[in-house]
PQR file with spaces between the fields and no chain letter, atoms N, CA, C, O and H, PARSE charges and radii, in Angstrom:
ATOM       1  N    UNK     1       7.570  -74.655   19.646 -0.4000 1.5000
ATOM       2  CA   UNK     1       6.843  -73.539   20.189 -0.0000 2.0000
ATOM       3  C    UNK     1       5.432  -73.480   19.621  0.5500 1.7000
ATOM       4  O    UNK     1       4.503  -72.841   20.115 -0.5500 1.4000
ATOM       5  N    UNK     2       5.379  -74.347   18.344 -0.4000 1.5000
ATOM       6  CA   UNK     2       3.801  -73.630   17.965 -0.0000 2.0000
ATOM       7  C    UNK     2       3.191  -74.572   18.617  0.5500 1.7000
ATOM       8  O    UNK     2       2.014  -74.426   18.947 -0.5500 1.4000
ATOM       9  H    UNK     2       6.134  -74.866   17.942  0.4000 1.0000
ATOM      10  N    UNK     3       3.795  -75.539   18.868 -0.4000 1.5000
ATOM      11  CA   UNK     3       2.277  -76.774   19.899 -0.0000 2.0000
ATOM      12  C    UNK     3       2.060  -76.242   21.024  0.5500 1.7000
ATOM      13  O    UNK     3       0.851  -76.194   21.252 -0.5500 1.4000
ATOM      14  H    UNK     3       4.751  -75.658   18.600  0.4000 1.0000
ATOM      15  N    UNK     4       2.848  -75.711   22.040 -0.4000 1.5000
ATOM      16  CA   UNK     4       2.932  -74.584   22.880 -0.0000 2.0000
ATOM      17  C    UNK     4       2.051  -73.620   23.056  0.5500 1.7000
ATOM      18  O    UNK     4       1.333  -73.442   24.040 -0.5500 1.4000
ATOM      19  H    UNK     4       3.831  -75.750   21.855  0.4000 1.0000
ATOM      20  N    UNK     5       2.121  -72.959   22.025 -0.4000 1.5000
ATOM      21  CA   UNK     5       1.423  -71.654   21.433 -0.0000 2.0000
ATOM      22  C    UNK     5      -0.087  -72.306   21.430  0.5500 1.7000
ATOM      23  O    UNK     5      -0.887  -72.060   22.332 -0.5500 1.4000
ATOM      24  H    UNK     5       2.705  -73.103   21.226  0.4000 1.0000
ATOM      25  N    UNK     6      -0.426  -73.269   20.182 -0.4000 1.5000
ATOM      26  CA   UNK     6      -1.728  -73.523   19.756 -0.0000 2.0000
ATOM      27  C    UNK     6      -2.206  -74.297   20.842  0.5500 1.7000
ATOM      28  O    UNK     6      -3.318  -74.794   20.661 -0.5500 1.4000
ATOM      29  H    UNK     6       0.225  -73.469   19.448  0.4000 1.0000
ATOM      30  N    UNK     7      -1.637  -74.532   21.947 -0.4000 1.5000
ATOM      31  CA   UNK     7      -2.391  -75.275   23.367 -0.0000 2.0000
ATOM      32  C    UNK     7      -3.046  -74.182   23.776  0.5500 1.7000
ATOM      33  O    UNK     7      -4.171  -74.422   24.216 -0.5500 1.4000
ATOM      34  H    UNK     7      -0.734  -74.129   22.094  0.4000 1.0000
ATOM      35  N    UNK     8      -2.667  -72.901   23.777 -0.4000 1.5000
ATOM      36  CA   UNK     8      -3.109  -71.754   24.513 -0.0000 2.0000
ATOM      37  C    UNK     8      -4.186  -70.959   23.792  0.5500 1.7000
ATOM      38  O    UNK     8      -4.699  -70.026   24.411 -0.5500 1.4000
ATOM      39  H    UNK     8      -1.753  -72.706   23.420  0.4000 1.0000
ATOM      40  N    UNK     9      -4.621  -71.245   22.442 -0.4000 1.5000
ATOM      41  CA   UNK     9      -5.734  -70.999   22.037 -0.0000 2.0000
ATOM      42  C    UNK     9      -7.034  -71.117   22.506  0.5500 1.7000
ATOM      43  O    UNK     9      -7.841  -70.216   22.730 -0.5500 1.4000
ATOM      44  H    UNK     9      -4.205  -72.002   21.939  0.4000 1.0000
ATOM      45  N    UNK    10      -7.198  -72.692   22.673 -0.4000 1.5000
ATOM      46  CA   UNK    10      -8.479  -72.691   23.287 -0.0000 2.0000
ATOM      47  C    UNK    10      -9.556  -71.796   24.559  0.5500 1.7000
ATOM      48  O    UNK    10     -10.678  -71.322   24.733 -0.5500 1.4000
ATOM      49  H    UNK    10      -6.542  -73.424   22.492  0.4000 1.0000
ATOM      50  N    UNK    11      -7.869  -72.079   25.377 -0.4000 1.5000
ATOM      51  CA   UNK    11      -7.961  -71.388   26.957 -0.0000 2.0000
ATOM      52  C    UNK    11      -8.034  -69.889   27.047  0.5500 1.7000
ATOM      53  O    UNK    11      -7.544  -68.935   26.442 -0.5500 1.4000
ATOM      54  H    UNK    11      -6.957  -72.464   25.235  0.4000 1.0000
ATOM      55  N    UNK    12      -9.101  -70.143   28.364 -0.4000 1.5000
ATOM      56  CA   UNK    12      -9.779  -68.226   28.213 -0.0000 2.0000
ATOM      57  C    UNK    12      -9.295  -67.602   29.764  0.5500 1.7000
ATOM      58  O    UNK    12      -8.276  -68.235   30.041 -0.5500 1.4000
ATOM      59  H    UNK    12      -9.499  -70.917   28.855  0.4000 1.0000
ATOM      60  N    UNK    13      -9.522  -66.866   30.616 -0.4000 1.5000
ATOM      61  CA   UNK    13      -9.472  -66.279   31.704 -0.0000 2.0000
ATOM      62  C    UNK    13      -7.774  -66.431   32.327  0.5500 1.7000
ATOM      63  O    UNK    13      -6.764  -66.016   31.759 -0.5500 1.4000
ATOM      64  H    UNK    13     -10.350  -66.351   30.392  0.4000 1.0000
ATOM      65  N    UNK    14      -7.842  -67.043   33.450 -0.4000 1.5000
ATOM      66  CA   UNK    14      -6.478  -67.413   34.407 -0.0000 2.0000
ATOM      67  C    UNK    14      -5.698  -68.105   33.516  0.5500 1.7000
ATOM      68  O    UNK    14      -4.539  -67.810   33.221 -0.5500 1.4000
ATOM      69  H    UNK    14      -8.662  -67.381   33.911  0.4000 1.0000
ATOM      70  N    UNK    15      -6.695  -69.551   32.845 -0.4000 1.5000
ATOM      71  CA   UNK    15      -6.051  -70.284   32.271 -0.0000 2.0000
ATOM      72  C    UNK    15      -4.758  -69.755   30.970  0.5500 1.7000
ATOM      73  O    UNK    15      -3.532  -69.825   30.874 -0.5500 1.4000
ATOM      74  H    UNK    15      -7.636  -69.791   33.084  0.4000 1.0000
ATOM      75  N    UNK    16      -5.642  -69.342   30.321 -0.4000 1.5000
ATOM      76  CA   UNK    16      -4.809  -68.494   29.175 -0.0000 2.0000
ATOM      77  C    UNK    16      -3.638  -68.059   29.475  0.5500 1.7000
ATOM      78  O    UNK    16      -2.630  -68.565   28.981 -0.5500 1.4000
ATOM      79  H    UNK    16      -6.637  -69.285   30.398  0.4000 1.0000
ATOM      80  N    UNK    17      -3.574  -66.430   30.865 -0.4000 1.5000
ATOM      81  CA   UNK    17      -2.989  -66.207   30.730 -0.0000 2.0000
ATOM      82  C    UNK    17      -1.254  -67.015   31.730  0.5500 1.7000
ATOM      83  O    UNK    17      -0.072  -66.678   31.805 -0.5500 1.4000
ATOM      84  H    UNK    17      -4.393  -66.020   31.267  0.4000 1.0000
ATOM      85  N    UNK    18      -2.047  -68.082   32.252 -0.4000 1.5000
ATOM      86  CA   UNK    18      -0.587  -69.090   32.583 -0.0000 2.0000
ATOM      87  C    UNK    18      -0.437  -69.265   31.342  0.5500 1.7000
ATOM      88  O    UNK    18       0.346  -68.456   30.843 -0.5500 1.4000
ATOM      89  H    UNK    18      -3.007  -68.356   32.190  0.4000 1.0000
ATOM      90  N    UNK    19      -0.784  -69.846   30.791 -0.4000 1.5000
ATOM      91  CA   UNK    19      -0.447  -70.682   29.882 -0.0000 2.0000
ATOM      92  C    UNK    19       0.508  -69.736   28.518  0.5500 1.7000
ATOM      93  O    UNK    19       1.516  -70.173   27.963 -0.5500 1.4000
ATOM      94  H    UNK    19      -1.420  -70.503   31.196  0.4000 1.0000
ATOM      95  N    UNK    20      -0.076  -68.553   28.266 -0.4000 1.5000
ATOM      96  CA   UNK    20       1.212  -67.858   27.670 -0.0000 2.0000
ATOM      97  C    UNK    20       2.244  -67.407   28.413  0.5500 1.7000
ATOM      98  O    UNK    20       3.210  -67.224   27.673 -0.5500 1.4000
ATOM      99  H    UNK    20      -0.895  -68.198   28.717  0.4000 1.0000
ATOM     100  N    UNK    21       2.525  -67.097   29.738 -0.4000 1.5000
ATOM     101  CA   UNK    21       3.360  -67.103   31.014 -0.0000 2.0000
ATOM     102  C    UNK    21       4.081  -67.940   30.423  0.5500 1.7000
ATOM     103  O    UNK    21       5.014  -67.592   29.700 -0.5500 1.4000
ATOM     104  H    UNK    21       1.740  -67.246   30.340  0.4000 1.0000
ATOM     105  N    UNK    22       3.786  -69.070   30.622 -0.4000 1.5000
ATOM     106  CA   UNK    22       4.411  -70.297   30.235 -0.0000 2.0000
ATOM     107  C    UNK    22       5.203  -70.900   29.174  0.5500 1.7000
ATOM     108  O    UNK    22       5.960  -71.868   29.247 -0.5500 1.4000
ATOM     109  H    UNK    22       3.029  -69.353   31.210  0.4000 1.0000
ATOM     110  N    UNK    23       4.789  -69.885   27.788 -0.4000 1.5000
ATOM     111  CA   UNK    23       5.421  -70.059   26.633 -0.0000 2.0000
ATOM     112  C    UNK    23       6.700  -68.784   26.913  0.5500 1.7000
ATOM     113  O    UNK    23       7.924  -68.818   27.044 -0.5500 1.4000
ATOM     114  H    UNK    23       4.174  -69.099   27.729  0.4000 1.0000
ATOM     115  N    UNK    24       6.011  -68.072   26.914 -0.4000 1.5000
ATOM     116  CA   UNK    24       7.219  -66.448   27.680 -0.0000 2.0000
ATOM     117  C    UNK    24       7.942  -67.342   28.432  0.5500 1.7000
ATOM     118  O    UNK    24       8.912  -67.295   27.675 -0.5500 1.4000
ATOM     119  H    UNK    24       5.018  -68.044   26.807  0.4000 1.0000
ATOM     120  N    UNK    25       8.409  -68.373   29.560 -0.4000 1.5000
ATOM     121  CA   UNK    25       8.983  -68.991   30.472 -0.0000 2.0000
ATOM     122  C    UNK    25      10.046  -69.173   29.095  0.5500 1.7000
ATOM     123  O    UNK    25      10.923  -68.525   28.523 -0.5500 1.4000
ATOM     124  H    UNK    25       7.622  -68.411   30.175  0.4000 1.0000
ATOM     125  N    UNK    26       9.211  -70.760   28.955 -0.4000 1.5000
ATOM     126  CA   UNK    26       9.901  -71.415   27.697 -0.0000 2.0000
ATOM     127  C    UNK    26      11.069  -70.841   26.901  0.5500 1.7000
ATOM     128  O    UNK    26      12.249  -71.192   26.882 -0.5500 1.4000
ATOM     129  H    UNK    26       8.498  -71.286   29.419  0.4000 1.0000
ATOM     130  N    UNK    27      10.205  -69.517   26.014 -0.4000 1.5000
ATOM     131  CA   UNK    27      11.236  -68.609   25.050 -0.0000 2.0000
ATOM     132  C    UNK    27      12.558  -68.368   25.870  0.5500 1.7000
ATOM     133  O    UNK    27      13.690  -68.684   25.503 -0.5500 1.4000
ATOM     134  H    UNK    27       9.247  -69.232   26.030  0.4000 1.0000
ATOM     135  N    UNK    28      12.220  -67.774   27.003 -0.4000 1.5000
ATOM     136  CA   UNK    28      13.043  -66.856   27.505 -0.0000 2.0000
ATOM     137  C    UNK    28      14.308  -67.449   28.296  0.5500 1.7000
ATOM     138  O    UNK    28      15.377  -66.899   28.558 -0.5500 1.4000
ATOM     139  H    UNK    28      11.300  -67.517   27.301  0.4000 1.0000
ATOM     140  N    UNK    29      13.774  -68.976   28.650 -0.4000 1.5000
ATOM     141  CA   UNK    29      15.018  -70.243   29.107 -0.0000 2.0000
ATOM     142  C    UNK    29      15.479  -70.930   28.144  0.5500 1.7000
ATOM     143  O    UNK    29      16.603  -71.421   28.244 -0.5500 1.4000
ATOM     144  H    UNK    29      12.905  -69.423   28.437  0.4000 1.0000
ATOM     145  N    UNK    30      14.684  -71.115   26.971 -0.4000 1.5000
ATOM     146  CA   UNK    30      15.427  -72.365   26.691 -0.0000 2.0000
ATOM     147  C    UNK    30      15.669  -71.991   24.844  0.5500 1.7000
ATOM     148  O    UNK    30      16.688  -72.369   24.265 -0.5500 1.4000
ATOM     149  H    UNK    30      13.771  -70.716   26.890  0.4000 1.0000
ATOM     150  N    UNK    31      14.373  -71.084   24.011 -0.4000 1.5000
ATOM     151  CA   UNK    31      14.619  -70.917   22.738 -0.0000 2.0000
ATOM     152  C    UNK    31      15.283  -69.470   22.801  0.5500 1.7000
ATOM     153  O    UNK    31      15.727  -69.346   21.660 -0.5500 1.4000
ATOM     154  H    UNK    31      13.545  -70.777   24.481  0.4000 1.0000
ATOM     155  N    UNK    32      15.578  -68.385   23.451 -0.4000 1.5000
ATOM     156  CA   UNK    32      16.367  -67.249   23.172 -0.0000 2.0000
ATOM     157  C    UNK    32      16.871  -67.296   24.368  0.5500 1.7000
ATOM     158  O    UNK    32      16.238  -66.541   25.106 -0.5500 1.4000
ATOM     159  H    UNK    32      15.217  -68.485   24.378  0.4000 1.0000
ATOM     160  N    UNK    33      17.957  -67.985   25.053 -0.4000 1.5000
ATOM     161  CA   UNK    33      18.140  -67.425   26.290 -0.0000 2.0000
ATOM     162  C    UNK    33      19.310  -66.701   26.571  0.5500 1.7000
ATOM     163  O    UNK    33      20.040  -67.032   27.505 -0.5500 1.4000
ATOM     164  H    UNK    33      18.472  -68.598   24.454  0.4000 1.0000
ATOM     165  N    UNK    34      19.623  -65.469   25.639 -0.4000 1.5000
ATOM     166  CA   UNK    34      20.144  -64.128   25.830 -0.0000 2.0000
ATOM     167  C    UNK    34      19.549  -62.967   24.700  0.5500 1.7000
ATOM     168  O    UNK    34      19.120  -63.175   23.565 -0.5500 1.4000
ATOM     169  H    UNK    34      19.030  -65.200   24.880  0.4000 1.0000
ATOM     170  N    UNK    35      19.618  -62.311   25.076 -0.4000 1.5000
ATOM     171  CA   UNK    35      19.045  -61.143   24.476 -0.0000 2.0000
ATOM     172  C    UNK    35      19.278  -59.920   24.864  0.5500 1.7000
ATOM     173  O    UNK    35      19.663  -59.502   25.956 -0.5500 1.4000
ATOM     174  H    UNK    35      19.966  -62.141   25.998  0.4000 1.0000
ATOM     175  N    UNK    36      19.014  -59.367   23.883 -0.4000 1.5000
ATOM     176  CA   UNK    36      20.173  -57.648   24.868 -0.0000 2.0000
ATOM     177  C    UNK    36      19.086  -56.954   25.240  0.5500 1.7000
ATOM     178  O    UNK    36      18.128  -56.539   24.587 -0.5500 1.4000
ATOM     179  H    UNK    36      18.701  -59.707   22.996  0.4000 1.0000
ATOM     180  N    UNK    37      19.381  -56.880   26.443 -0.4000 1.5000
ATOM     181  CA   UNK    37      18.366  -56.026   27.295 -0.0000 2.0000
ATOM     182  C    UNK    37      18.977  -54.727   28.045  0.5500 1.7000
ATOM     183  O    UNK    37      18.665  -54.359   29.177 -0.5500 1.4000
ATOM     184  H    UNK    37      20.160  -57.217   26.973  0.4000 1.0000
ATOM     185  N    UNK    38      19.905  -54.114   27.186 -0.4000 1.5000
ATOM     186  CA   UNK    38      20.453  -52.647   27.845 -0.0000 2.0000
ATOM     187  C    UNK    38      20.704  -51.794   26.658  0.5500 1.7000
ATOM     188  O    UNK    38      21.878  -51.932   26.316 -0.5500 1.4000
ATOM     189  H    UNK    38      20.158  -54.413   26.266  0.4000 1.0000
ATOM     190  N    UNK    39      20.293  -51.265   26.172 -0.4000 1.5000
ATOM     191  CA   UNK    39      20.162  -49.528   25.327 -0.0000 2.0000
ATOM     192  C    UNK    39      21.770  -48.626   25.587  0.5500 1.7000
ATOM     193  O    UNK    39      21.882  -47.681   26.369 -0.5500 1.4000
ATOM     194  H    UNK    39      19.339  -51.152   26.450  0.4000 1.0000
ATOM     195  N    UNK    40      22.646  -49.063   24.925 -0.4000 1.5000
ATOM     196  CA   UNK    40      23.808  -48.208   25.010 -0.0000 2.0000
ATOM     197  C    UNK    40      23.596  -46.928   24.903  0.5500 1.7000
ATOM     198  O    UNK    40      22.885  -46.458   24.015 -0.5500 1.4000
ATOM     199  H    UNK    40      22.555  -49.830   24.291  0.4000 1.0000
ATOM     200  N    UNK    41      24.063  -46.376   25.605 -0.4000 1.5000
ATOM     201  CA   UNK    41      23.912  -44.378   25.176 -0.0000 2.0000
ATOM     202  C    UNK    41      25.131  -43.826   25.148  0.5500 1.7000
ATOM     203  O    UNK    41      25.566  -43.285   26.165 -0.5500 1.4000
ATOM     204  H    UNK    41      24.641  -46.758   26.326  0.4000 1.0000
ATOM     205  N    UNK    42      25.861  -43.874   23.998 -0.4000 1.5000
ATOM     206  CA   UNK    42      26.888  -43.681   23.943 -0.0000 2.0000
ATOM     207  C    UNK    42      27.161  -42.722   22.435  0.5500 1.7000
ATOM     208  O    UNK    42      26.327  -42.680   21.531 -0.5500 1.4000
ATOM     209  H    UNK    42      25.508  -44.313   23.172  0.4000 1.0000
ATOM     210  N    UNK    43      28.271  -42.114   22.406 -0.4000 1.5000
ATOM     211  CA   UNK    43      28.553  -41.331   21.296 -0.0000 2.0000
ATOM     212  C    UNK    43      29.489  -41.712   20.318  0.5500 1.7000
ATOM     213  O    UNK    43      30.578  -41.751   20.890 -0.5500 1.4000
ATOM     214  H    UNK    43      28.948  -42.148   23.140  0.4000 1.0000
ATOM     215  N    UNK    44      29.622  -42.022   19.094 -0.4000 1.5000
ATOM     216  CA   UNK    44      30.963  -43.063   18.530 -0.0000 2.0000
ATOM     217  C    UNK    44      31.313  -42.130   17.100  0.5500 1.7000
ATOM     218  O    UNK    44      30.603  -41.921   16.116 -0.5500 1.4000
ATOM     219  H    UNK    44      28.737  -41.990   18.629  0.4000 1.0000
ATOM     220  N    UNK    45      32.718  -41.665   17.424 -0.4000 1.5000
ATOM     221  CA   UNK    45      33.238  -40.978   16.877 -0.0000 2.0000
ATOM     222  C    UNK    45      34.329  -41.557   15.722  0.5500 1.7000
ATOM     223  O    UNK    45      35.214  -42.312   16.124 -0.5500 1.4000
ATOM     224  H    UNK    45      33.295  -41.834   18.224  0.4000 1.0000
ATOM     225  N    UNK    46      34.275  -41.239   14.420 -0.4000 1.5000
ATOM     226  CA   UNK    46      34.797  -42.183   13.298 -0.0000 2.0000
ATOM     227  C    UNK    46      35.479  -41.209   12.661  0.5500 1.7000
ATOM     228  O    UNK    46      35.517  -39.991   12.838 -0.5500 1.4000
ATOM     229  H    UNK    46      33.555  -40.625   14.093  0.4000 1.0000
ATOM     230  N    UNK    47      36.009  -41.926   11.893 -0.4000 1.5000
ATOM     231  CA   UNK    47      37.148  -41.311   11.077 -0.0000 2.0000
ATOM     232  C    UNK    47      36.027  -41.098   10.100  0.5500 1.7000
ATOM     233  O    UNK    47      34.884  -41.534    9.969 -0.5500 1.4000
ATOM     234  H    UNK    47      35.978  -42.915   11.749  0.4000 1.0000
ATOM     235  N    UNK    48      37.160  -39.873    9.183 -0.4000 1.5000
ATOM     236  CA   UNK    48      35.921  -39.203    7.807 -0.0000 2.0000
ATOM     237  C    UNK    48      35.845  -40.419    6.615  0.5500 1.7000
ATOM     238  O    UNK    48      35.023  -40.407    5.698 -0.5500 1.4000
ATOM     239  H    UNK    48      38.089  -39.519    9.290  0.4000 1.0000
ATOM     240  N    UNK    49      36.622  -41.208    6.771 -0.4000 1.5000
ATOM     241  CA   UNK    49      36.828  -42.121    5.723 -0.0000 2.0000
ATOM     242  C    UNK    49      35.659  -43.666    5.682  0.5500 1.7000
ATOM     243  O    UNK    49      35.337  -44.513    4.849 -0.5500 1.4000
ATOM     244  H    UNK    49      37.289  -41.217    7.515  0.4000 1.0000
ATOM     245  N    UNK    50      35.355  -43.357    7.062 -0.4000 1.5000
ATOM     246  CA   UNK    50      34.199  -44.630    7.481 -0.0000 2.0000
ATOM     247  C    UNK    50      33.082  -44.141    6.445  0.5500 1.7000
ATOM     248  O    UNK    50      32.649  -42.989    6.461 -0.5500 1.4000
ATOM     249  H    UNK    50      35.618  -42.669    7.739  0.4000 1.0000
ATOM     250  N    UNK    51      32.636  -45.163    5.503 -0.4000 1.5000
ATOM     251  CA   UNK    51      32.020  -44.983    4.496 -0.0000 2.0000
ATOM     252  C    UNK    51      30.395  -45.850    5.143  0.5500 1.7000
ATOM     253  O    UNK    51      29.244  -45.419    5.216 -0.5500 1.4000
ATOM     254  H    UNK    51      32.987  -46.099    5.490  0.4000 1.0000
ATOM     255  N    UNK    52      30.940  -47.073    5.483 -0.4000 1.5000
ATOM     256  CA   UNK    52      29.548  -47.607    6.050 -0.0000 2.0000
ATOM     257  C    UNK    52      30.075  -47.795    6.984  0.5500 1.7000
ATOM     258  O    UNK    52      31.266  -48.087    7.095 -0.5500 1.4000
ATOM     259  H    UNK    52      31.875  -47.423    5.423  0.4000 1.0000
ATOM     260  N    UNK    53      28.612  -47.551    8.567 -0.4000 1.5000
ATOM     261  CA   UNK    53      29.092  -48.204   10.184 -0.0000 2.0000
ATOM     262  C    UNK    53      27.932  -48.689   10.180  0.5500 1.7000
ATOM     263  O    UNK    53      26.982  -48.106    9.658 -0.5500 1.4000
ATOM     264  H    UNK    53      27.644  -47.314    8.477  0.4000 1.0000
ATOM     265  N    UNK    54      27.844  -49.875   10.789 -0.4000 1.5000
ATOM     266  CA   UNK    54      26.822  -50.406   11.325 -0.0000 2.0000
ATOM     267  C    UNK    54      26.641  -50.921   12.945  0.5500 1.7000
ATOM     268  O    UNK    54      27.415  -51.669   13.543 -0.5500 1.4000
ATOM     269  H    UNK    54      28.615  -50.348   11.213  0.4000 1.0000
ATOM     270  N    UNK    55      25.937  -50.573   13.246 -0.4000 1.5000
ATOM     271  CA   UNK    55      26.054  -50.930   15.062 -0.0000 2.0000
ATOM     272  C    UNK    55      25.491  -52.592   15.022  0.5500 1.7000
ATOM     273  O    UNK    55      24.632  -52.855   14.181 -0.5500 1.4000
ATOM     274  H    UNK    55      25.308  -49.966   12.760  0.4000 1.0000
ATOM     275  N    UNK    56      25.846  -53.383   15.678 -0.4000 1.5000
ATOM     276  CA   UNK    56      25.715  -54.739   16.198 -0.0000 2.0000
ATOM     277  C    UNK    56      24.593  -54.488   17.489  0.5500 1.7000
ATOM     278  O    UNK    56      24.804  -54.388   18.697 -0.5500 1.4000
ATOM     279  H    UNK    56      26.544  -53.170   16.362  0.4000 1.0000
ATOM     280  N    UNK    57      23.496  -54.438   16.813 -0.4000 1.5000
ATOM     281  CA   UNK    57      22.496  -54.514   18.229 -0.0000 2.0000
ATOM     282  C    UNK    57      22.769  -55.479   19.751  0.5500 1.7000
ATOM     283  O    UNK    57      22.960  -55.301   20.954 -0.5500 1.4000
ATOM     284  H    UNK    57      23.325  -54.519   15.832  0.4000 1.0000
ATOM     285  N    UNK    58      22.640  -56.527   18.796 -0.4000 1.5000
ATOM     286  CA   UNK    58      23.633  -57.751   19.785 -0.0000 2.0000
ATOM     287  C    UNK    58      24.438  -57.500   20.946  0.5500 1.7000
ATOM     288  O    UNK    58      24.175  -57.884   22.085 -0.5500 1.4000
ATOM     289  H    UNK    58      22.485  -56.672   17.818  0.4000 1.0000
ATOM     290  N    UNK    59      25.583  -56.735   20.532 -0.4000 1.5000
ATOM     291  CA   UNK    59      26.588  -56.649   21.369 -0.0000 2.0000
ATOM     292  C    UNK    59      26.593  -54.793   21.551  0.5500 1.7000
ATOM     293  O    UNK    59      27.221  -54.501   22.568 -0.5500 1.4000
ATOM     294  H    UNK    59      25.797  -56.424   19.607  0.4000 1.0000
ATOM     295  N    UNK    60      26.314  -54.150   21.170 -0.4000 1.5000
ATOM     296  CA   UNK    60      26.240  -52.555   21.131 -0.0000 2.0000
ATOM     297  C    UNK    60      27.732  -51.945   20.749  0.5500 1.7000
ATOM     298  O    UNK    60      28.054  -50.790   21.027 -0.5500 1.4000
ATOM     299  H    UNK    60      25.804  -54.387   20.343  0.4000 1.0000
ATOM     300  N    UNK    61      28.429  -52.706   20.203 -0.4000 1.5000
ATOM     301  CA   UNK    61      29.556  -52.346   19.117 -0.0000 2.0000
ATOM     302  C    UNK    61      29.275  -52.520   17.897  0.5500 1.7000
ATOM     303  O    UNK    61      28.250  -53.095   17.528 -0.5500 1.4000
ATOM     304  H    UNK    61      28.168  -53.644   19.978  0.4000 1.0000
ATOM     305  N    UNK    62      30.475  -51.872   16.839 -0.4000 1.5000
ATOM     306  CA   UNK    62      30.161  -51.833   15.917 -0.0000 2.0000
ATOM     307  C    UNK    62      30.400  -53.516   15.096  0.5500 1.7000
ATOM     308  O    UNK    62      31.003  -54.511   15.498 -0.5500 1.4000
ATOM     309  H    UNK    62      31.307  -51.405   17.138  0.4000 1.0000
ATOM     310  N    UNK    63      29.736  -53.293   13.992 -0.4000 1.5000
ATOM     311  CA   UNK    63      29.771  -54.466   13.151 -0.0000 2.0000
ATOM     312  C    UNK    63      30.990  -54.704   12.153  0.5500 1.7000
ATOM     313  O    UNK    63      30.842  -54.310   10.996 -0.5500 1.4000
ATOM     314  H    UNK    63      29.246  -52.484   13.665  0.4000 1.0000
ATOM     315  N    UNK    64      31.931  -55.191   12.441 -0.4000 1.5000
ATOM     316  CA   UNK    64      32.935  -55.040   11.519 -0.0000 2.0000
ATOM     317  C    UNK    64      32.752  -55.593   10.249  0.5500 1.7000
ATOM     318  O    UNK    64      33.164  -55.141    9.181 -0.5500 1.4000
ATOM     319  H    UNK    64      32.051  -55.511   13.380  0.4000 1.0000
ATOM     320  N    UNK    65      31.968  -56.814   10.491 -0.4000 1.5000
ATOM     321  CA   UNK    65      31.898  -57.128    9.126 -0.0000 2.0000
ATOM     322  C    UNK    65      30.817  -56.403    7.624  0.5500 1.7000
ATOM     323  O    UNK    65      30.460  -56.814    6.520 -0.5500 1.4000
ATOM     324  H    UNK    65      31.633  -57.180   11.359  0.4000 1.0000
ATOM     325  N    UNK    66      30.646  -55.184    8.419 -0.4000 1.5000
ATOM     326  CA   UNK    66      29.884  -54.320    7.316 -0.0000 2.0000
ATOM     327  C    UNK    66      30.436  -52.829    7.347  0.5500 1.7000
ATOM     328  O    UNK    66      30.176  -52.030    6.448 -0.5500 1.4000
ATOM     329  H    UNK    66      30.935  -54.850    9.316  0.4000 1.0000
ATOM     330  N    UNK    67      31.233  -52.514    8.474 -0.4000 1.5000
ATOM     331  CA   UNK    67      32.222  -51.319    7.875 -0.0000 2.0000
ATOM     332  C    UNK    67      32.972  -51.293    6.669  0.5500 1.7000
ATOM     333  O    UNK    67      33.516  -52.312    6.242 -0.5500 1.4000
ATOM     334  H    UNK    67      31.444  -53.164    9.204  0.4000 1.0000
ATOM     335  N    UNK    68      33.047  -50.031    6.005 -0.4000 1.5000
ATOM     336  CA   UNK    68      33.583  -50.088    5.133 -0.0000 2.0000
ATOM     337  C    UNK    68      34.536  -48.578    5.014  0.5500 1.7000
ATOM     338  O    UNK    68      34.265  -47.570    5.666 -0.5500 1.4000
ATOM     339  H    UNK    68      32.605  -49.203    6.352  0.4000 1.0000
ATOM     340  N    UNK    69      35.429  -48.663    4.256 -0.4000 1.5000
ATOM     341  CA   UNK    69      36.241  -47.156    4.198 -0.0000 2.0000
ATOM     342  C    UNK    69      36.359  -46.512    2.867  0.5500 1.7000
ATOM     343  O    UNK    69      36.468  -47.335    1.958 -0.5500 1.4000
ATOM     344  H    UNK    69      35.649  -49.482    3.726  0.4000 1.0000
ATOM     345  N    UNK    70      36.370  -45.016    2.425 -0.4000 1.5000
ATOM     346  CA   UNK    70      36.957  -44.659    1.308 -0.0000 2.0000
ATOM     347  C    UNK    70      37.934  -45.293    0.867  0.5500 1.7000
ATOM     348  O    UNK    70      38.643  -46.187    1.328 -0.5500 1.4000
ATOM     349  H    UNK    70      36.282  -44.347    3.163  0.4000 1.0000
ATOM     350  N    UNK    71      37.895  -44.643   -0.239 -0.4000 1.5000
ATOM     351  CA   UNK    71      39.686  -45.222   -0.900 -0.0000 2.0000
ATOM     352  C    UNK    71      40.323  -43.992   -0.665  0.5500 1.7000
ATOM     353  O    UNK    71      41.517  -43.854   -0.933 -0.5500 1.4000
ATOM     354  H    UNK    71      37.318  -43.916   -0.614  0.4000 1.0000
C-alpha cells in the first residue's frame, strides 16, 4: 500500500483524486475486505455478577474472551 499511496503524491487535480479512488478500491477489495459497517442499537442486559463486558466491535456481540465474573 505505501507504493500505492506514495504514487499519489506527486499527482494534483483529477489525477490525484483517481488515484486515491484507487487505493480506497485496493483497501477495500483486497487489504480489508470486511469491515463492520452497521452500528448495533441494541440494549444488553447482564447479570450483577458480570464484572468486565466488552463488546466485539467486529461482530457487535460480546467478547468472551474478556468477560469476567465476581466470585
Amino acid at each position: 500500500m505505501d507504493d500505492q499511496l506514495n504514487a499519489c503524491t506527486p499527482t494534483s487535480g483529477q489525477g490525484r483524486l483517481q488515484c486515491y479512488a484507487n487505493v480506497d478500491k485496493t483497501l477495500m477489495e483486497t487489504t480489508v475486505p470486511w469491515i463492520p459497517w452497521i452500528n448495533a442499537n441494541e440494549v444488553v442486559l447482564t447479570s450483577t455478577r458480570v464484572q468486565n463486558y466488552h463488546l466485539d466491535a467486529s461482530t457487535g456481540w460480546i467478547s468472551l474472551a474478556l468477560v469476567a465474573l465476581k466470585k
